[in-house]
N, C-alpha and C positions, 0 to 999 in steps of 0.2 A: 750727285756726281756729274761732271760735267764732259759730254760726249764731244762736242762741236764747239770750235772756237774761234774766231772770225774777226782777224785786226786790221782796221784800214784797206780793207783789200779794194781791188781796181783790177779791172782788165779794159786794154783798147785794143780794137784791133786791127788789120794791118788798110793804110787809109786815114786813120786815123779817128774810127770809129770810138766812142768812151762809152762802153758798157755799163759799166762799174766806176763807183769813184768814191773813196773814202767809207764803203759800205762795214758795218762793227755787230757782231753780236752774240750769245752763248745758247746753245743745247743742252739743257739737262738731260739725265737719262729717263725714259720711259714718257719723253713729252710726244708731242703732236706740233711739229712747228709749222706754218702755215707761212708762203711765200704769198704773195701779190700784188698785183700791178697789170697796168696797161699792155700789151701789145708791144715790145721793144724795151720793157721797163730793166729787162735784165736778167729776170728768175731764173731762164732756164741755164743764163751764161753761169751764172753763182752755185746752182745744181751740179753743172756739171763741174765746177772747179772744187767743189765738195768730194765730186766722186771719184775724182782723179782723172777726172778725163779731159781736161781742158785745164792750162796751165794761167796762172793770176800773171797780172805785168806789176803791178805792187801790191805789198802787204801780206800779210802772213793769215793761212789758215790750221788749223787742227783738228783734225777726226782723231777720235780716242787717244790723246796723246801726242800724235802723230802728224810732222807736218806737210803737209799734201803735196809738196814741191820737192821737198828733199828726202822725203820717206815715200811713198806710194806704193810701195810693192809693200809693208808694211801693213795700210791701210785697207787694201782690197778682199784679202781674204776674208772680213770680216764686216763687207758691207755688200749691199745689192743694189741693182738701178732698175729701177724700170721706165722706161721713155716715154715719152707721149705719143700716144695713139701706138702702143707696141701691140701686135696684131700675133695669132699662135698661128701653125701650120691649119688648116681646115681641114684637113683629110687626114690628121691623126686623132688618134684617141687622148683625155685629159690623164690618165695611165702613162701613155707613152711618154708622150711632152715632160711628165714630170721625172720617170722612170731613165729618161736619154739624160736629163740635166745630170742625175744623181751620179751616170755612168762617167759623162765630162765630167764631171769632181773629181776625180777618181776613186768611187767607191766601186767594192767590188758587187758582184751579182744579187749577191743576199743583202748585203747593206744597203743596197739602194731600193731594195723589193720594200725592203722592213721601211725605209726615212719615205719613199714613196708613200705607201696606206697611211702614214702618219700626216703627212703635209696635208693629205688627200682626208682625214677625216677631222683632220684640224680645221681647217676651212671649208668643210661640209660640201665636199667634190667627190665622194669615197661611191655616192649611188649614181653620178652619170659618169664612171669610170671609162667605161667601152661604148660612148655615145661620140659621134666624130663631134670634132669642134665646133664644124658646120650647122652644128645644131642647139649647140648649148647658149640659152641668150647672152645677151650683151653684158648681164653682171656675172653670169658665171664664166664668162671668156675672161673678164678682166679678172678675175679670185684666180683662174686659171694662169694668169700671165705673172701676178704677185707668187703664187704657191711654186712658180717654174723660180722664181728669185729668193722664194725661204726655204729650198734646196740645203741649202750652206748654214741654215742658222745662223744669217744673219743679225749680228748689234744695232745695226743702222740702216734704215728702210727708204732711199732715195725715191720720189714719186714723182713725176712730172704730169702733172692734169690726169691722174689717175682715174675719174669717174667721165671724161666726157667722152659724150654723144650716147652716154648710159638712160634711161627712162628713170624717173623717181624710185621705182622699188628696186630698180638697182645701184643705183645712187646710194640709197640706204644702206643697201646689202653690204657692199666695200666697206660704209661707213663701220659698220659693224665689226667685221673683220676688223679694220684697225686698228679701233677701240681694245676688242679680244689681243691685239699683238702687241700693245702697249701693257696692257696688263700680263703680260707675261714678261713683260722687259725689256721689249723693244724700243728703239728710240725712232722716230720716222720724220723726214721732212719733207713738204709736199708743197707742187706748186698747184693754185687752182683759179680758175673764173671764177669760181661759184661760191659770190660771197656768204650763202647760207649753207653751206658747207664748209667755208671757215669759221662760220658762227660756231657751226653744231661741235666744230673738232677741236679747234686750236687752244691749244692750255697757252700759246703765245704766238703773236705772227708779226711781222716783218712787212710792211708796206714799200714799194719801193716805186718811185719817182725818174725817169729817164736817169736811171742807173745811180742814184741815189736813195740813202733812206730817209721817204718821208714817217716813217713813225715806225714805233717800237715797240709794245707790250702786248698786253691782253685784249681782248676783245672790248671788254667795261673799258679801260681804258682809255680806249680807240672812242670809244662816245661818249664819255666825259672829257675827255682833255679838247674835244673838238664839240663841246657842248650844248650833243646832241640829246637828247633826253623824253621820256614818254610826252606824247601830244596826245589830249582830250577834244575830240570833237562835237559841238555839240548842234545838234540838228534843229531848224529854225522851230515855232512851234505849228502845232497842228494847224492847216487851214491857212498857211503862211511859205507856198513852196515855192515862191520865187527870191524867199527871201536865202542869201549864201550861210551854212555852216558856219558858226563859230569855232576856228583851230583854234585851243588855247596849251598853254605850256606850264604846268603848273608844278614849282619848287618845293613843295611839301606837302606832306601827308592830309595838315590842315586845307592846303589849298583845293585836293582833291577832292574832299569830302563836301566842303563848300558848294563844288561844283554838283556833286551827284544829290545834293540836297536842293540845289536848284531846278536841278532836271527834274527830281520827283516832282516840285513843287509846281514847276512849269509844264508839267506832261511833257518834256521834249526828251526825244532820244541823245542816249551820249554814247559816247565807242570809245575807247581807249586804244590807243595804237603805241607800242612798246617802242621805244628804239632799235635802230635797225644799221647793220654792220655798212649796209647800203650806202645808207645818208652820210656814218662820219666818213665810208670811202671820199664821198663824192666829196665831203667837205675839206679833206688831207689834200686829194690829189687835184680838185677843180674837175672834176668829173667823171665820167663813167669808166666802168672796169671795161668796156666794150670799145672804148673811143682809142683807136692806136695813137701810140707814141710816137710824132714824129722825126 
């Protein structure tokens, strides 16, 4: 079923700034879409013309049917944002924060008690309930800020740089979570830096180019169509270390065994290093996810 639908869209803005230009592509439901780019590439302007918050200058989009320019109030009830670097109050409790959301919904006292312990044991926040904000680390603040946005039981999970400035085991922890919210049927699109975190998520992602799409599909994809592929290194041999590594690139199965029959035969060490989302980035865009757009 397809959630998200995205026809030539474009936004510039006033200046004559070009955001967006000609950018096309679909959501199924229960994916993990994955935005990225440089620094000005676009993501977050395309995020937010998804979530209704920021209007397209050409081209048509669709959320669940619905077109985000001439429906929106349609669209909203049934989707959630969360912004980059969205920060909770510090001096409440993860209870509260969620229990105030459920009251804005307009649920009443008891319905939001009940959707409260549920978000809260969903996302495994149910034991630091009544611990202030102030205290709960950097991946249980962000579970905190997504569980304040599945309030609503949300269809559609907007994320803007959802994990940065998190440490690795919280990084994971999110990662986790979203996995579990897909699996139940959520559909979620996220922008991020962290191209190993599109590695590990993306069932398909969306590269984008100073407001253009430089590429389109899967991950394998992404390093086969820019024909990135496992590199064999092999280490000079013993008693020989000023001599440099042999990187080699080798096209099949036969090739690599060759290799590792050599290594035995030559005492040298060999490593294998996999393809990495890194290399065809840098090979799409002409460099780093780090280097702004200007």
């Amino acid at each position: 079923m397809e959630v998200v639908r995205v026809e030539d869209l474009g936004k510039t803005y006033p200046g004559g700034t070009k955001a967006l230009e000609g950018v096309s592509f679909s959501i199924q439901k229960g994916e993990i879409f994955c935005l990225l780019g440089r620094n000005g590439a676009g993501k977050t302007t395309l995020l937010r013309i998804l979530a209704t918050q920021l209007k397209p200058t050409v081209g048509r989009a669709f959320v669940l049917g619905h077109d985000v320019l001439q429906d929106p109030k349609a669209i909203r009830p049934h989707i959630a944002v969360v912004p980059q670097e969205a920060r909770p109050q510090m001096l409440l409790s993860p209870y509260d924060h969620i229990l105030y959301f459920c009251l804005i919904r307009g649920r009443s006292r008891a319905e939001a008690r009940e959707r409260t312990r549920k978000v809260m044991d969903d996302l495994g926040l149910w034991e630091h309930r009544d611990k202030l904000a102030s205290d709960l680390s950097g991946g249980l603040r962000q579970r905190l800020i997504i569980a304040m946005a599945l309030v609503a039981d949300p269809e559609v999970l907007f994320l803007d740089e959802p994990t940065i400035g998190l440490d690795p085991l919280g990084r994971r922890s999110v990662w986790h979570m979203l996995r579990e919210l897909t699996r139940k049927g959520a559909t979620i699109l996220l922008t991020t830096h962290y191209l190993d975190e599109a590695e590990m998520l993306a069932d398909d992602l969306l590269i984008v180019d100073k407001g253009r799409t430089a590429f389109l599909g899967t991950v394998e994809a992404a390093k086969g169509d820019t024909g990135v592929g496992m590199r064999v290194i092999v280490e000079p041999p013993a008693g020989n270390g000023t001599a440099p590594p042999e990187v080699l690139e080798p096209r099949s199965a036969e090739e690599v065994l060759a290799i590792v029959e050599r290594g035995l035969r030559e005492k040298r060490k060999v490593t294998f290093k996999p393809a990495s989302l890194e290399e065809a980035f840098i090979k799409i865009v002409g460099g780093s996810i780090e280097v702004e757009a200007t």
